[in-house]
C-alpha positions as CSV (number, residue, x, y, z in Angstrom):
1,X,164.3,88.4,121.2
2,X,165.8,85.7,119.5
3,X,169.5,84.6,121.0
4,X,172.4,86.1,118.7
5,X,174.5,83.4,116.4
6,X,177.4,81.5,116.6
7,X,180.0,83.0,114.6
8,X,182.8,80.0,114.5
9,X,181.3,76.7,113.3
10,X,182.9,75.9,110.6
11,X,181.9,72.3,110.3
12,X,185.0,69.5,109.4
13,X,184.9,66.4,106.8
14,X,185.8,64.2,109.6
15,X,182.4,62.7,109.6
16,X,181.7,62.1,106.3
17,X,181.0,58.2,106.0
18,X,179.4,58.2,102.4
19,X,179.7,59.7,99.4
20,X,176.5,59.6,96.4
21,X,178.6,59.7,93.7
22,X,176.2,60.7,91.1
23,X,175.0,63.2,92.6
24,X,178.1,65.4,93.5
25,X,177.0,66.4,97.3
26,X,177.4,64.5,100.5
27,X,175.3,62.9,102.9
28,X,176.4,62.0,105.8
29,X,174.9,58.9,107.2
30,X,175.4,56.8,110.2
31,X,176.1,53.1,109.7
32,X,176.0,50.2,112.2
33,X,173.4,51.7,114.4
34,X,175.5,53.6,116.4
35,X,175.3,57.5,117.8
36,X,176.9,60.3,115.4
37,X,179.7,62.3,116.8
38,X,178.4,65.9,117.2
39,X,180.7,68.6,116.4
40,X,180.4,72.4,116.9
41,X,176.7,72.2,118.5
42,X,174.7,74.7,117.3
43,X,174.9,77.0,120.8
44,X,172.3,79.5,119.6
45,X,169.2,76.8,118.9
46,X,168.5,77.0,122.6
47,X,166.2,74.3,123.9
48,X,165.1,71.8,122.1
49,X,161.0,72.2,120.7
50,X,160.0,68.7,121.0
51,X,157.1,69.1,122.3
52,X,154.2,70.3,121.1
53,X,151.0,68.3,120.6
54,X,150.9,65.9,117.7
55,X,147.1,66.3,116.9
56,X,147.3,64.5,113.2
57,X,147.2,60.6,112.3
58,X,149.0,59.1,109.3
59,X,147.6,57.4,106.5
60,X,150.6,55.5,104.8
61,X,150.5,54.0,101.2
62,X,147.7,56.6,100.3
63,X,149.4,58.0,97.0
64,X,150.3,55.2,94.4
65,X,152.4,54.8,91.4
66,X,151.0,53.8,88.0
67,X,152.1,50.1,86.7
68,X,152.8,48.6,90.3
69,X,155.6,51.0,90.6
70,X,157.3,51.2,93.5
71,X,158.3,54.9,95.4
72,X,162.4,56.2,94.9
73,X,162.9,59.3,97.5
74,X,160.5,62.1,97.0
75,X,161.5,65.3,98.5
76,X,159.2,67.5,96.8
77,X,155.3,68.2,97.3
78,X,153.3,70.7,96.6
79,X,149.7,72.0,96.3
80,X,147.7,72.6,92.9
81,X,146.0,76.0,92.6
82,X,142.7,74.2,92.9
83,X,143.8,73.9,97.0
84,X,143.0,70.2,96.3
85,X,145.0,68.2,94.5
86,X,149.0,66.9,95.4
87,X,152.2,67.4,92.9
88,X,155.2,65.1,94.1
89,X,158.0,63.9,92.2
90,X,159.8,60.7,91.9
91,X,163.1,59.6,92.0
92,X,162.7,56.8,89.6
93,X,162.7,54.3,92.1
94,X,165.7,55.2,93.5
95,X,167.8,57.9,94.5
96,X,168.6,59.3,91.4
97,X,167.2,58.7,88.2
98,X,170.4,58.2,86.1
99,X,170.3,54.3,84.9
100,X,173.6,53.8,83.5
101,X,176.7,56.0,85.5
102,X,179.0,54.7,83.1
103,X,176.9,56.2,79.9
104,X,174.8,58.7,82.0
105,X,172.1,57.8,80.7
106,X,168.6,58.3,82.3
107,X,165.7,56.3,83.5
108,X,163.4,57.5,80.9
109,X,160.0,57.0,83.4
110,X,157.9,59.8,84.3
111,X,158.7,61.4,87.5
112,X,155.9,64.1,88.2
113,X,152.9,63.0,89.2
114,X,149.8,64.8,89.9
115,X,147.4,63.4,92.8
116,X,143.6,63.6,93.3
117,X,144.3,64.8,97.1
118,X,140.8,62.8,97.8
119,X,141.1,59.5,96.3
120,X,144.9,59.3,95.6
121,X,144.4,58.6,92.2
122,X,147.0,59.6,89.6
123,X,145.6,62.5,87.4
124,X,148.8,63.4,85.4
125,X,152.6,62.4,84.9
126,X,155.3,63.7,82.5
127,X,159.0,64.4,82.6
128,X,160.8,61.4,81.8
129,X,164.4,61.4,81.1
130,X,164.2,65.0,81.2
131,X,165.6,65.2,85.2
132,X,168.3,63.8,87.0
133,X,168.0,64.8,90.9
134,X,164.4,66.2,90.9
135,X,164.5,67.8,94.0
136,X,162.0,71.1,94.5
137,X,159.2,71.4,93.0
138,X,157.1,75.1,93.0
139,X,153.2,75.1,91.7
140,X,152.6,78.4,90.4
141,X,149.4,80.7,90.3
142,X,148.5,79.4,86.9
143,X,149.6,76.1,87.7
144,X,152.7,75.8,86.1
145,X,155.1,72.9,87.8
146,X,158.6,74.4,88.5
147,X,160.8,71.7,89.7
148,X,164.5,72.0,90.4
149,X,167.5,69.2,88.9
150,X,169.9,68.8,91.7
151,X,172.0,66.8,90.0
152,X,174.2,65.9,86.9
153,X,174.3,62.9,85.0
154,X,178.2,63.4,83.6
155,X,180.2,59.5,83.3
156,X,180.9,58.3,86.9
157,X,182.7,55.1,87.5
158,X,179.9,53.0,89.8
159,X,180.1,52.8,93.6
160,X,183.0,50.7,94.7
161,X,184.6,50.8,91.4
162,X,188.4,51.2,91.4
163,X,189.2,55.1,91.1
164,X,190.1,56.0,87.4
165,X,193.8,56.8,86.2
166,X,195.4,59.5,87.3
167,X,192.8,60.0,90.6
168,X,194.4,61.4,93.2
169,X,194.5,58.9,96.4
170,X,191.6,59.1,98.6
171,X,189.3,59.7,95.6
172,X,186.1,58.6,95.9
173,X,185.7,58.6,99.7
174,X,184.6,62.0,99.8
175,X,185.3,65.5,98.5
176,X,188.1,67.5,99.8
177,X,187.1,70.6,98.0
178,X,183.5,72.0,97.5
179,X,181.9,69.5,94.6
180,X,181.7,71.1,90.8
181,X,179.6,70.2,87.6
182,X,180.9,67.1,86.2
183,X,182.8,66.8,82.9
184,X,180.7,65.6,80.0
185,X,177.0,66.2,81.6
186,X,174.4,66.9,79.0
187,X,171.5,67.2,81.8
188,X,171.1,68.7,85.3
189,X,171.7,71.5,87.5
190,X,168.6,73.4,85.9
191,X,165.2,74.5,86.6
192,X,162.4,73.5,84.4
193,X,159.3,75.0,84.1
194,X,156.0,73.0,83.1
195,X,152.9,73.5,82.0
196,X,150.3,71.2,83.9
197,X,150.3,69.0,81.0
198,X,154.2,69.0,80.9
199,X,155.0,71.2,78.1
200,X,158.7,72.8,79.1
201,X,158.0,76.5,79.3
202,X,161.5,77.9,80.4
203,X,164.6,76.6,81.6
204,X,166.8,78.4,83.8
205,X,170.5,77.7,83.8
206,X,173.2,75.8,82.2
207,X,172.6,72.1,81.1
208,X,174.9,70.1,83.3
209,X,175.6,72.9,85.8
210,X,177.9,76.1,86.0
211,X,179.4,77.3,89.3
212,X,179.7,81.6,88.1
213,X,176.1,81.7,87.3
214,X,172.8,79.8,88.1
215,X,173.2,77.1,88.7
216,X,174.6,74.2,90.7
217,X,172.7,71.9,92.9
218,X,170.0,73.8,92.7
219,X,167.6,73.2,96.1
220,X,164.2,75.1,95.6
221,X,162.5,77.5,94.0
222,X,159.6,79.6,94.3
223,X,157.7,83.1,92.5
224,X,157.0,85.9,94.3
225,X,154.6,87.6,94.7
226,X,155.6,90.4,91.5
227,X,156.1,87.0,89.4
228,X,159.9,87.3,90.1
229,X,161.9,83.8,90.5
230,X,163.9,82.9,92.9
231,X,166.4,80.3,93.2
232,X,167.9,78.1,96.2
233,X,171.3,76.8,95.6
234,X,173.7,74.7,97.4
235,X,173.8,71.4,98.7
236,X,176.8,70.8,100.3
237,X,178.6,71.4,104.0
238,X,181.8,72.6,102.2
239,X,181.0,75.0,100.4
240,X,181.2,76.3,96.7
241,X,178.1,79.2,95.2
242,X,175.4,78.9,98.1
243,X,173.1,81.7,97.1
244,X,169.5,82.9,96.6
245,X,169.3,83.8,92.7
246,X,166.8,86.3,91.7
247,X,165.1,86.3,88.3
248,X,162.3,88.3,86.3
249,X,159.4,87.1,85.5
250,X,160.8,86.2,81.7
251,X,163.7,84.3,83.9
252,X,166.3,87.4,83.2
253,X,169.0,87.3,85.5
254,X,168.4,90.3,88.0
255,X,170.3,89.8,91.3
256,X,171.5,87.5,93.8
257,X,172.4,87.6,97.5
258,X,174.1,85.4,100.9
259,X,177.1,83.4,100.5
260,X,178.4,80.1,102.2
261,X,178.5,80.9,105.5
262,X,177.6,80.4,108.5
263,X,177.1,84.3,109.9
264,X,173.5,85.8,109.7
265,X,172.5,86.3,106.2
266,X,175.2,83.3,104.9
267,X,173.9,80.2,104.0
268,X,174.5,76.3,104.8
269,X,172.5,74.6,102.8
270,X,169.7,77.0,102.0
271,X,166.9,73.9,101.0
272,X,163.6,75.2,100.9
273,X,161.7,78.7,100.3
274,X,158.2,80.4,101.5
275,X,156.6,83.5,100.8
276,X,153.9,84.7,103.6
277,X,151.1,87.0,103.1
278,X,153.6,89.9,104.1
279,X,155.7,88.9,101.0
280,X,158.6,87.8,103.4
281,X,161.0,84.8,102.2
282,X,161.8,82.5,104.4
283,X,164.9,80.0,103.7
284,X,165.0,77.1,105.3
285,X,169.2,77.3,105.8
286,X,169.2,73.2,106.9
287,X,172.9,72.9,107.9
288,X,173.0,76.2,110.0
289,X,170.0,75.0,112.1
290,X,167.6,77.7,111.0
291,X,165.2,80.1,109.1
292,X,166.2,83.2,107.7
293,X,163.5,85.6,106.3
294,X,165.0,88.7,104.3
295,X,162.9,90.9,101.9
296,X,162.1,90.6,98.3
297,X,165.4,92.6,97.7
298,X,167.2,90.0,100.3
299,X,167.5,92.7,102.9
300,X,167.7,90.0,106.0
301,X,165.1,90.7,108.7
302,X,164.9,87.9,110.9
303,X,166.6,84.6,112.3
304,X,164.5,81.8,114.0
305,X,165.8,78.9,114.9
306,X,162.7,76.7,116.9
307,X,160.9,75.4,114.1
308,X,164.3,73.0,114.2
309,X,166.7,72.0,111.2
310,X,164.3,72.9,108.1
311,X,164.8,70.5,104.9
312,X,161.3,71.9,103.7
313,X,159.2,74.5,104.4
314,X,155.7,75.4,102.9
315,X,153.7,78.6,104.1
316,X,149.6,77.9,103.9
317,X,146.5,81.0,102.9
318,X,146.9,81.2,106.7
319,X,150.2,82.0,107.3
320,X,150.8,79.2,109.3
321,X,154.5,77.4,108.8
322,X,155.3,74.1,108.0
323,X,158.5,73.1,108.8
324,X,160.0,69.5,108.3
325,X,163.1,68.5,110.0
326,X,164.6,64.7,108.0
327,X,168.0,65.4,109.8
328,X,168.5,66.7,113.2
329,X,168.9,62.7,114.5
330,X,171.4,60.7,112.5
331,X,173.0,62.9,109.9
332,X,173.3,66.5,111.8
333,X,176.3,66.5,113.5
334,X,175.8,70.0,115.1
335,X,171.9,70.0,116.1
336,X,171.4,67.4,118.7
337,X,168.3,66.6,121.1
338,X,166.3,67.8,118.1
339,X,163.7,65.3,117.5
340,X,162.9,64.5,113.6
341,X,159.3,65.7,112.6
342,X,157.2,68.4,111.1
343,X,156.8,71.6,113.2
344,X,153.9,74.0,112.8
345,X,153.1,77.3,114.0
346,X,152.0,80.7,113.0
347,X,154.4,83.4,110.9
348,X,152.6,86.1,112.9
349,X,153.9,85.3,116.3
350,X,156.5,82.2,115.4
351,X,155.5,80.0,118.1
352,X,155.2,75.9,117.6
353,X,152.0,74.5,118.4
354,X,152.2,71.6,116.5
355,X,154.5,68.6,116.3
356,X,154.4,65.5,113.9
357,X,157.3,63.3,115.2
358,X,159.1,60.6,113.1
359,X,157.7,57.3,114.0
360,X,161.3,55.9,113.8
361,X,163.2,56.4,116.9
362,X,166.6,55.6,115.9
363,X,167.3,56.4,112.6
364,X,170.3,55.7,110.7
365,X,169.7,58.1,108.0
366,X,167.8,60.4,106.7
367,X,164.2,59.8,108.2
368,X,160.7,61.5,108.0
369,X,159.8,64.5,105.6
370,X,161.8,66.1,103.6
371,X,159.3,68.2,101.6
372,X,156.2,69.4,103.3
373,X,152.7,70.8,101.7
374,X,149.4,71.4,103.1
375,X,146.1,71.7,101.4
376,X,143.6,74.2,101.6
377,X,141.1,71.3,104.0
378,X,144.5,71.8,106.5
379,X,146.1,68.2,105.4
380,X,149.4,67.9,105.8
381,X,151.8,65.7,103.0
382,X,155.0,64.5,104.1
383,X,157.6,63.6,101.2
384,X,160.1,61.1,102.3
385,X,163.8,60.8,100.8
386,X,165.4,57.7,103.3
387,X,162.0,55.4,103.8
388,X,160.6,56.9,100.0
389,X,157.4,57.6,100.9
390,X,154.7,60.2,100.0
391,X,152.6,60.5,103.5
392,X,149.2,62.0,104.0
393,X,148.4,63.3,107.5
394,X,144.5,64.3,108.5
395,X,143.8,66.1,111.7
396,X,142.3,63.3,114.4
């Protein structure tokens, strides 16, 4: 039996030592090298799994932009229907693909990209100026592209700009309250649905963001296996709507369930979503240290916390977990001796058996995979926000 939770770990501010302001959500990375102070350890992770057997090599540089471009953060990868072929997403070059905060105006390159998993060849790329924060991304049974907009692009003053009129002191280093849409965004906080050939299909939500319905900071999405959508939201520590969202098929609103929280069924930072063969959801619930599996009505079954601190999660024909962990080192401040990497194991029995550590040792931010995939050949792609890299990993 899995140990019981931690009720009382409500996590402080104290720690927060950046703020993206464009974004709207905090990270919390670790300047000048040194440790991170932890705070309310996470009691219920037990034991550190560190150590299974890495048996995977990595081939770097594999998947490359057209026109010399060079790779933002990518957090997002997924597998075409074919069982073959790679869909990532780009940040623009950067974190964020809003050019101008003053204006917010967007970057208008192309930011989904589909790969020849062989050669590493761009076959396809759309979505230009369409997407702020792409962050999850979702390749459907008839290989429609779902990718969520984390982000907004409402005016923002730049980083290190003097705080506007009227700001309250202390503004900009941080938000004391949980963040909210920002005034005067025309894009973001949505969830777009392409065709393979980028036609927009469906949106789902409010341009620029709402907090009473779907959605803001949208994390992931994923269908079910009835064709009903489902929705990850929340990317924050502090909380604000941090909820599974369930849609029909036609993207009618039909339920949602958890709240922020950090009791079982509550959600931290819920960033990533599976289906197995069973029709189970797992939520990768990154700041709580865990995956949660509930039914397709969001009835809460299980609680595992060894496949580590999940940013992504991707569930293979198999039923065999991927689970990658971009955090547990320098920006957790409650899940230490957790090694960053990508965990494997089955769903049938939940036991690691796999480990793909982070080459860096001592990160200072976010580090190794954010978004995991594996093809149908059993090749593993690792997407990369902090070293913004796309990462291809072939059994040795």
């Amino acid at each position: 039996m899995l140990v019981s939770e931690l009720t009382k770990r409500l996590l402080t501010g104290a720690a927060v030592l950046s703020v993206v302001a464009v974004t709207g959500w905090r990270i919390e990375a670790q300047g000048g090298g040194q440790a991170p102070v932890q705070r309310n350890p996470c009691a219920e992770c037990g034991t550190p799994v560190n150590d299974a057997p890495n048996p995977y090599r990595t081939i770097e540089n594999f998947f490359k932009l057209p026109d010399g471009r060079s790779w933002g953060s990518t957090s997002l990868v997924d597998i075409d229907k074919n069982g073959k072929d790679i869909w990532a997403v780009d940040r623009c070059g950067a974190n964020s693909c809003v050019s101008d905060p003053a204006t917010g105006a967007l970057n208008p390159e192309d930011v989904v990209f589909k790969f020849d998993g062989k050669t590493g060849a761009v076959l396809a790329h759309f979505g230009g100026g369409m997407i702020v924060m792409p962050h999850g991304i979702f390749v459907d049974k008839d290989d429609n592209v779902w990718v969520t907009d984390n982000a907004d692009n409402a005016p923002r003053a730049e980083r290190g700009a003097a705080p506007p009129a009227g700001a309250a002191p202390g503004a900009g280093r941080g938000p004391a309250t949980p963040p909210s849409p920002g005034a005067g965004a025309t894009k973001g906080h949505q969830v777009i649905k392409f065709s393979s050939t980028g036609k927009v299909l469906m949106t789902l939500g409010k341009a620029g963001g709402s907090l009473t319905e779907c959605c803001f900071q949208p994390n992931d999405v994923i269908v079910g296996p009835d064709g009903s959508i489902y929705v990850a939201q929340g990317h924050n520590d502090i909380g604000g709507p941090q909820v599974i969202w369930k849609f029909t098929k036609d993207g009618k609103p039909l339920t949602s369930f958890g709240k922020f929280g950090h009791e079982r069924g509550e959600f931290d930072q819920p960033h990533a979503m599976a289906f197995d063969s069973k029709g189970r959801l797992f939520v990768g619930d990154r700041n709580n240290n865990r995956i949660q599996i509930f039914d397709q009505s969001g009835k809460l079954l299980d609680v595992w916390y060894q496949f580590s601190r999940p940013s992504g999660l991707f569930i293979d024909k198999k039923d065999m977990l991927y689970s990658a962990d971009s955090e547990s080192v320098a920006v957790s401040r409650n899940h230490f001796g957790w090694k960053n990497g990508i965990r494997i194991g089955s769903v049938k029995d939940g036991k690691v058996i796999a480990f793909i550590p982070d080459p860096a040792t001592n990160p200072t931010n976010t580090s190794a995979a954010e978004g995991v995939a594996a093809d149908d050949a059993g090749n593993i792609y690792g997407a990369e926000v902090g070293p913004r890299a796309l990462k291809k990993y072939v059994k040795q």
